[in-house]
C-alpha positions as CSV (number, residue, x, y, z in Angstrom):
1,X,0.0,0.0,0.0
2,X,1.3,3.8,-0.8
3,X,3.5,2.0,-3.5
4,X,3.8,2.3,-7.4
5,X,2.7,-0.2,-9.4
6,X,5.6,-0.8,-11.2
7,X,7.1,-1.9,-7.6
8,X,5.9,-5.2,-8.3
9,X,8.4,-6.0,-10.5
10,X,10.4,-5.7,-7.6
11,X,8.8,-7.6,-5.1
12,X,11.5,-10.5,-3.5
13,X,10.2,-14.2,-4.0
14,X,13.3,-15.4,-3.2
15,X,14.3,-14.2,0.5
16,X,10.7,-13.1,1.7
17,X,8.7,-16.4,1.0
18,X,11.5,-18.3,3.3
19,X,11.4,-15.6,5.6
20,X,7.5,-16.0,6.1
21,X,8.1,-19.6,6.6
22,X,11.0,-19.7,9.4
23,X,8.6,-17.1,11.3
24,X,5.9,-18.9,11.3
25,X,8.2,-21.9,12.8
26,X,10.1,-19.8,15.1
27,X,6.9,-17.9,16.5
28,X,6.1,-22.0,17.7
29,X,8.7,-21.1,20.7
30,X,7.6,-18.1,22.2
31,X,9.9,-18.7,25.2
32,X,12.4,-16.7,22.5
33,X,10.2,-14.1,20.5
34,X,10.7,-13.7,17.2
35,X,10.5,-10.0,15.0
36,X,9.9,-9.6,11.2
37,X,10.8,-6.2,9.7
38,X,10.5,-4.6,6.0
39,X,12.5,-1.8,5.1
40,X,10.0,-0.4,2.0
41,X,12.1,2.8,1.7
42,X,12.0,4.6,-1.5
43,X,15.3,5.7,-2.5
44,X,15.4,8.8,-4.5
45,X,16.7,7.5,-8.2
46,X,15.3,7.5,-11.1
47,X,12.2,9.0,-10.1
48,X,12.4,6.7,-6.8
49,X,13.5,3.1,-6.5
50,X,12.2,0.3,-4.3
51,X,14.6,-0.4,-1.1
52,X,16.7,-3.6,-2.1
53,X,18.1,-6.8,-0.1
54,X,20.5,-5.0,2.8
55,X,19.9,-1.9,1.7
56,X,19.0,-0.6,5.2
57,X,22.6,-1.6,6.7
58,X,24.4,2.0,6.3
59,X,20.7,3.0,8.3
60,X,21.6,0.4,11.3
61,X,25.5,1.9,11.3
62,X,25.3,5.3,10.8
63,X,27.2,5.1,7.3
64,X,24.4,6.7,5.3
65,X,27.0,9.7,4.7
66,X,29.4,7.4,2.6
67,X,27.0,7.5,-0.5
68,X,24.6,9.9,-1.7
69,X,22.0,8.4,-2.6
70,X,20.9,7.4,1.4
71,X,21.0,11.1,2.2
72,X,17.2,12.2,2.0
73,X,17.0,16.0,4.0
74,X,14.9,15.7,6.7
75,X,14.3,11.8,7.0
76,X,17.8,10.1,7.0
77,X,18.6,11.2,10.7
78,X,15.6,9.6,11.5
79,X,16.3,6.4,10.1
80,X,18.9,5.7,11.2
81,X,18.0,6.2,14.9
82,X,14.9,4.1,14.6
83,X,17.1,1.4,12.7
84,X,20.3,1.4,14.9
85,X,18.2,2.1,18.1
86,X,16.3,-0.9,17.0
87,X,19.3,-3.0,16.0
88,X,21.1,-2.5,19.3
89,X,18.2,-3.1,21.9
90,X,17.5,-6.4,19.9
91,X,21.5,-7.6,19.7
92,X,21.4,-6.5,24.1
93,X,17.8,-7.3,24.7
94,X,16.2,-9.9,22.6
95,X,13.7,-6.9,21.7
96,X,13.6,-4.4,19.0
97,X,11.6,-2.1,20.8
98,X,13.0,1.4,20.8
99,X,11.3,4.8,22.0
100,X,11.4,5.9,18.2
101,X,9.2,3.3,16.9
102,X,5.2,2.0,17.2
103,X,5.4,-0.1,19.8
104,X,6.8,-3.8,18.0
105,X,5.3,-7.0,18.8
106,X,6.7,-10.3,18.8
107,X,5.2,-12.7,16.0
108,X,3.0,-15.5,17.2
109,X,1.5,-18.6,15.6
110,X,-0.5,-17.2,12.2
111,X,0.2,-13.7,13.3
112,X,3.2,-12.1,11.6
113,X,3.6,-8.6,13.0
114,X,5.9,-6.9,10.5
115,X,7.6,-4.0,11.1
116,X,7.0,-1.2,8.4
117,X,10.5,0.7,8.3
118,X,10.3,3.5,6.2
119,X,9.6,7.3,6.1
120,X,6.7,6.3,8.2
121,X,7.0,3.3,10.6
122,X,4.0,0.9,11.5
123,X,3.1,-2.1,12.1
124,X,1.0,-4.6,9.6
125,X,-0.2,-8.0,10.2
126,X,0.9,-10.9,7.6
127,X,0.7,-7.6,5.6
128,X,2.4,-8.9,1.8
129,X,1.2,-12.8,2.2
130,X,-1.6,-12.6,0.6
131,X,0.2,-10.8,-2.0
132,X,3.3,-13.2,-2.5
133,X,0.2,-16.5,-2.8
134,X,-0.8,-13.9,-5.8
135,X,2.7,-13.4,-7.0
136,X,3.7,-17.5,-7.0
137,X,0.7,-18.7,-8.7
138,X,0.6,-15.8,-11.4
139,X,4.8,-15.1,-12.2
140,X,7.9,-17.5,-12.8
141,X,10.4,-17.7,-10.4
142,X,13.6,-18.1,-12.5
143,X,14.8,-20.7,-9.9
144,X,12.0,-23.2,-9.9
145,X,13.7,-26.0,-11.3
146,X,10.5,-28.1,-11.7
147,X,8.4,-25.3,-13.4
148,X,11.7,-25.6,-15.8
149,X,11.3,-29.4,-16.3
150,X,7.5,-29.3,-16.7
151,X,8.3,-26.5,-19.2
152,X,11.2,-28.5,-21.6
153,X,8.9,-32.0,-21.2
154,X,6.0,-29.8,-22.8
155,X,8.1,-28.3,-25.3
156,X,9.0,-31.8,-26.3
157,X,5.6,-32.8,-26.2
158,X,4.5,-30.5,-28.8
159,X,7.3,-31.0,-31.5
């Protein structure tokens, strides 16, 4: 939500759907809490560009300086004390919760409470799964290795 269309094309099928999963099997143990996060930052280039794998790291280390392009007036100051305040009370606490953020709850059983970084943080509920079902049963992963033998045993089929 709040997103171009054209950010589908950018949407990870390769880290998130295994990220969904081990959640859901750590959230079993709630003796050690589990946290899920999304950093859906829009980067200003070419006319804005989707936040990509670890692209929130200079954020959680203060390094947003080193290049340009992390350098939004007004907003990168805030991110990364939200991110590295975050960072650090999980690493010392086993909780992400910091003063800066919505208050961040742990992920149960069925209930993926995902942390919304961005210019504006929130948190959504199993907020992209319905999405990603969408995504899988409509696009092609390039690494589906079956959907690539179903798709040479049909091309044999019809010559």
């Amino acid at each position: 939500p709040g997103k171009k269309l054209i950010d589908l094309d950018s949407i990870d099928t390769f880290f998130r759907p295994a990220s969904i999963d081990f959640v859901e099997k750590k959230a079993q143990h709630p003796e050690s809490p589990v946290y899920s996060y999304q950093f859906t930052f829009e980067f200003p280039l070419e006319e804005g560009k989707p936040a990509w794998h670890c692209s929130e790291i200079p954020y959680v280390f203060h390094n947003s300086d080193r290049a340009a392009l992390y350098n939004v007036p007004g907003v990168t100051d805030i991110l990364e004390e939200r991110l590295s305040g975050a960072w650090v009370n999980f690493a010392r606490y086993g909780n992400p919760n910091v003063g800066s953020l919505p208050a961040w709850p742990a992920c149960e059983p069925g209930v993926e409470n995902v942390m919304i970084l961005d210019r504006e943080c929130e948190v959504r509920v199993n907020f992209d799964h319905a999405l990603l079902k969408l995504v899988e049963k409509y696009a092609q992963n390039p690494f589906d290795k079956k959907k690539e033998e179903e798709d040479e045993e049909e091309k044999l089929l019809l010559h």
